[in-house]
Steps between C-alpha positions, in 0.01 A plus 500: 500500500312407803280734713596485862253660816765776492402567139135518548348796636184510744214695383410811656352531817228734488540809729339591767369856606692658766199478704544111505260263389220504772476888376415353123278271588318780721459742180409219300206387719396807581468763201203697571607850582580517852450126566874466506576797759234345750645140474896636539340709800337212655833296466669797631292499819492114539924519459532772798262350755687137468777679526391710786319151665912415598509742723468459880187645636742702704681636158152591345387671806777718458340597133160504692421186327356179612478119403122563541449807252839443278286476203286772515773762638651404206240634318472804697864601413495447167152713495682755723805514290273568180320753683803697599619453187199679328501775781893548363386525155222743536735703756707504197267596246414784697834667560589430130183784353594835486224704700565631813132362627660156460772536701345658761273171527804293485681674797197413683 
């Protein structure tokens, strides 16, 4: 009996995360605690400002951006949008305890 290519089976392709493989090589370079959450943030930031950068100056003024500042507005909203998110949190912390005292401060 001969063995034909139809016969012969390929090896295994090792899988990849569902993150992709940039995302491995990220965790793998960077394993300190926290190391890995400051790179994917930088990446983050560096992927919406060249995608922002395609924009007319006309469509970012419209967002109150500009060519000129497109990096660090960037940076502002994603500072903003962690700042609201930790007023939302401790907005929620409050209303979640029991004691009247709380939610008095809360409806403030």
């Amino acid at each position: 009996m001969s063995m034909t290519s139809t016969n012969l089976q390929q090896p295994a392709r090792p899988s990849v995360r569902k993150d992709g493989l940039i995302s491995l090589w990220g965790r793998l370079r960077y394993r300190q605690p926290g190391a890995y959450e400051a790179w994917l943030h930088e990446r983050d930031m560096t992927i919406i400002t060249a995608t922002l950068m395609r924009l007319t100056e006309r469509q970012l003024n419209r967002l109150g951006l500009s060519h000129k500042t497109l990096a660090l507005d960037v940076e502002d909203l994603a500072l903003r949008a962690e700042r609201d998110a930790q007023i939302g949190r401790e907005v929620l912390e409050l209303v979640r305890d029991d004691t009247p005292e709380r939610h008095a401060i809360a409806a403030e």
